[in-house]
C-alpha positions as CSV (number, residue, x, y, z in Angstrom):
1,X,74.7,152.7,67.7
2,X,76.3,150.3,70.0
3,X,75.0,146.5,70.2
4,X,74.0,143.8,68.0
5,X,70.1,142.4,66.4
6,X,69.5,139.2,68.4
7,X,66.2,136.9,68.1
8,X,64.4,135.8,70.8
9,X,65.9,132.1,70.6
10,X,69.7,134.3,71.2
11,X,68.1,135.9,74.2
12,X,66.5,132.9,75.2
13,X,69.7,131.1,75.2
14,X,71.8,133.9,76.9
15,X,69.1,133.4,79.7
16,X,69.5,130.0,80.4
17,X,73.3,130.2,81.1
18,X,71.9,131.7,84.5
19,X,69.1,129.7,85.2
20,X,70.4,127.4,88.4
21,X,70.9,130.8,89.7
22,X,67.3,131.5,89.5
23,X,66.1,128.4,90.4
24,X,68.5,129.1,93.9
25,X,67.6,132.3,94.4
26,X,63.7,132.6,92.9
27,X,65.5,135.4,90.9
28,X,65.1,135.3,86.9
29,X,64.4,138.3,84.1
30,X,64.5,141.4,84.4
31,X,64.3,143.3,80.5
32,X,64.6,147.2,81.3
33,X,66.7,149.7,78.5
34,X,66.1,152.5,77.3
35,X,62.6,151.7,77.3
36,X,61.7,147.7,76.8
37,X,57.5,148.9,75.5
38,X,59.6,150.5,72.3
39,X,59.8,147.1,70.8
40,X,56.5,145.2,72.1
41,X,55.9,142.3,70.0
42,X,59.6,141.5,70.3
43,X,59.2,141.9,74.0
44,X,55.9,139.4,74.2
45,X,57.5,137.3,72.4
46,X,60.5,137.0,74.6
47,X,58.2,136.9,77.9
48,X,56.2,134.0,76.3
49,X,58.8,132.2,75.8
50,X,60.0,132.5,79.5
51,X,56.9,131.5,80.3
52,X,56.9,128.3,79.2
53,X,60.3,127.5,80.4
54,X,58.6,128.8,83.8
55,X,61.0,131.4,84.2
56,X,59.6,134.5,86.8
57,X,60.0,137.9,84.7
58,X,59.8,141.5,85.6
59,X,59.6,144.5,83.0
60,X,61.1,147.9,84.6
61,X,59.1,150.7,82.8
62,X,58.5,154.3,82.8
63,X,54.8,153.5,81.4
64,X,55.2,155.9,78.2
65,X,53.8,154.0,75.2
66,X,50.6,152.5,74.0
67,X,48.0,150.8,76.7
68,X,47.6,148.0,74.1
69,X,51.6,147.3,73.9
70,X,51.1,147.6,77.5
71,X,48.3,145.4,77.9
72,X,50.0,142.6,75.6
73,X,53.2,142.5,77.9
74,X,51.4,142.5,80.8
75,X,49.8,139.2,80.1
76,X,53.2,137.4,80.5
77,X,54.8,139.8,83.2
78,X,55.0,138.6,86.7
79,X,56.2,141.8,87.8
80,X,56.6,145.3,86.9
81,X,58.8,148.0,87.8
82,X,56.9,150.9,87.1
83,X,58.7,154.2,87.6
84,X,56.9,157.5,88.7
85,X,58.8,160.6,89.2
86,X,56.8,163.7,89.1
87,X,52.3,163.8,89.1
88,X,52.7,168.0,87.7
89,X,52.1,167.7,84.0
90,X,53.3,170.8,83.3
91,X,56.5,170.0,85.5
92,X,56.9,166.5,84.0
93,X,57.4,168.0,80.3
94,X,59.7,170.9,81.6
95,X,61.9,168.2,82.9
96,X,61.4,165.2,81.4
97,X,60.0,166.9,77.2
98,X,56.9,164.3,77.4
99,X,53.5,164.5,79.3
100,X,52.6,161.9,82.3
101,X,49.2,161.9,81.1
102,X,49.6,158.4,79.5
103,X,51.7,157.1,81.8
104,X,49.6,157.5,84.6
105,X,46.4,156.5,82.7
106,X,48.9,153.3,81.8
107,X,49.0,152.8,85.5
108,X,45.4,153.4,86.2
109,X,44.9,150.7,83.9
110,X,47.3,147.9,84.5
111,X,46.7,148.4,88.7
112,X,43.0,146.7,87.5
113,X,44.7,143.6,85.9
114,X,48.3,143.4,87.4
115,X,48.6,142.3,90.6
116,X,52.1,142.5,91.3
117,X,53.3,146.1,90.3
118,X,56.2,148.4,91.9
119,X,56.5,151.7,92.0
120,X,59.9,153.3,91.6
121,X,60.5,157.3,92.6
122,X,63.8,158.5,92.2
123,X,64.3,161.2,94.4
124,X,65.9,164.5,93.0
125,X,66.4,167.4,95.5
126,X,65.0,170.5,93.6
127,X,63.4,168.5,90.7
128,X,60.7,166.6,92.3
129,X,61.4,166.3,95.7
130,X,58.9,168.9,97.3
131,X,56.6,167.7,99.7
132,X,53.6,168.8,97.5
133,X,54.7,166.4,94.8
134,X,55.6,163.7,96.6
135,X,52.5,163.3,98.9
136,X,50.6,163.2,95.5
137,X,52.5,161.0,94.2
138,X,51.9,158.7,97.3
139,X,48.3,159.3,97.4
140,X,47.8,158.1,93.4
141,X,50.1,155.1,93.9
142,X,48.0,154.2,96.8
143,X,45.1,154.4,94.5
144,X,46.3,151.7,92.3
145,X,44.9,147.9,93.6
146,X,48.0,146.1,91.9
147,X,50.8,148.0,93.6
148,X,52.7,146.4,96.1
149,X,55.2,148.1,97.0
150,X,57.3,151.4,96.3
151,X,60.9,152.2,96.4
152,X,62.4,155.7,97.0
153,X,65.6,155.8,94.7
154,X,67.8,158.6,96.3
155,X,69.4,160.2,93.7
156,X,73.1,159.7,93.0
157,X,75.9,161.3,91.1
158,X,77.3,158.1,89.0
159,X,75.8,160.0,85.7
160,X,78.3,163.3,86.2
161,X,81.3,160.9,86.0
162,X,79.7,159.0,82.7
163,X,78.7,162.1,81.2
164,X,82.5,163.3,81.8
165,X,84.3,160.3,80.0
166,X,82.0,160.6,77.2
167,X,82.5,164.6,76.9
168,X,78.9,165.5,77.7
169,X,77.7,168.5,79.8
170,X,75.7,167.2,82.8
171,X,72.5,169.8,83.8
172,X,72.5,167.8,87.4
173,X,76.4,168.5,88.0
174,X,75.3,170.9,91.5
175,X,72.8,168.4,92.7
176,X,73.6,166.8,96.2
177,X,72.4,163.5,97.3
178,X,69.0,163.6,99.3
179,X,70.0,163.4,103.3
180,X,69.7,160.2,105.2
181,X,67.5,162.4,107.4
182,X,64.9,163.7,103.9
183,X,65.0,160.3,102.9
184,X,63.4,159.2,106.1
185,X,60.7,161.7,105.9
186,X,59.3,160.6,103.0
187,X,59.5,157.0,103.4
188,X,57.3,158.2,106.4
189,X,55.1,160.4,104.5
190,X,54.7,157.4,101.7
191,X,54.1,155.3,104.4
192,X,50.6,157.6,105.6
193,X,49.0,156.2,103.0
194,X,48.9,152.9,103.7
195,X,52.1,151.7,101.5
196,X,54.7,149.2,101.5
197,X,58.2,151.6,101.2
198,X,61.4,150.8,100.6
199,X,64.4,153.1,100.3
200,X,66.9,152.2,97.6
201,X,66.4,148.8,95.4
C-alpha cells in the first residue's frame, strides 16, 4: 500500500496552502481516487468542512456505491464529475466485473437534487464506442435535470507506458486513439439531444 492515514484537519490544511489560487481562479477541490464514495463519512466530513471555509468542491465519481453515501456527499458537493461509460449491463460487467444498475439508478437519483452534475464518457474504440451505445448513453444523460454538461474523454495510451514500468500486462496495448474526425461525430450525435458537449476536460 502506498500513502499515509491523514485526518480531515491534515487535509484541511494541505488545502489551504492553495487557496489564493482558488480565490484567483474560482477553482478549489477536487477529491477523486480510486473511488472517493469508498470512505463516505470521511468524505462528508472533509466537504463540510470546506464548506464553511467557503471553499467550491467537486467529487469525480463513477457512481458505484450506496445512494445514501451518495446522498450524504451530495449535500456538500457543488459539483460532480460523474463518469458513464457503457448503458449494456451485460457489456458493463464483461468489461468493467460490476453492474451499472446502481450507478445509473445513483444518477437517476442525484439529477432530482443536484443541480450541477457532469457527465464524463471516456471513449474507447472497440469497447464502448459504437454508435448504438453511445446514442443511449446521450439520450439517458439527457434525461437527468441536474446535468449540465458532458465531456467526451478520447481515450489515450499513458496507461500502456505505466503498466510497462511497473511490469504489468496491459489488455488495451492494440487500442488506437479515437480520430479527430470520430470524435467529432459524437460530440454531434451528443449534441442531438439537447446537451452541452465538450471533448476532452
Amino acid at each position: 500500500m502506498v500513502g499515509r492515514q491523514m485526518t480531515v484537519e491534515q487535509i484541511l490544511e494541505e488545502i489551504l496552502k492553495d487557496r489564493i489560487f482558488y480565490d484567483q481562479s474560482g477553482g478549489g477541490a477536487s477529491f477523486s481516487g480510486g473511488e472517493p464514495l469508498t470512505q463516505p463519512e470521511f468524505l462528508s466530513a472533509l466537504l463540510e468542512a470546506c464548506r464553511d471555509l467557503e471553499i467550491h468542491t467537486a467529487v469525480d465519481t463513477c457512481g458505484y456505491g450506496r445512494w445514501d453515501h451518495l446522498e450524504a456527499v451530495a449535500r456538500f458537493t457543488d459539483l460532480f464529475l460523474y463518469d458513464l461509460k457503457i448503458m449494456d449491463d451485460d457489456r458493463h460487467r464483461q468489461v468493467t466485473g460490476v453492474s451499472n444498475v446502481p450507478i445509473l439508478e445513483n444518477l437517476r437519483l442525484l439529477g432530482r437534487m443536484h443541480d450541477n452534475i457532469w457527465i464524463r464518457v471516456p471513449i474507447v474504440p472497440g469497447i464502448n464506442d459504437s454508435l448504438v451505445q453511445l446514442e443511449a448513453l446521450a439520450r439517458f444523460a439527457a434525461s437527468i435535470p441536474g446535468v449540465q454538461q458532458v465531456n467526451l474523454l478520447p481515450y489515450h495510451r499513458s496507461g500502456l507506458h505505466k503498466a510497462r514500468r511497473i511490469g504489468q500486462s496491459y489488455q488495451l496495448e492494440d487500442t488506437r486513439q479515437p480520430s479527430a474526425e470520430q470524435m467529432e461525430e459524437y460530440t454531434q450525435r451528443f449534441r442531438a439531444f439537447g446537451l452541452q458537449v465538450y471533448r476532452g476536460g
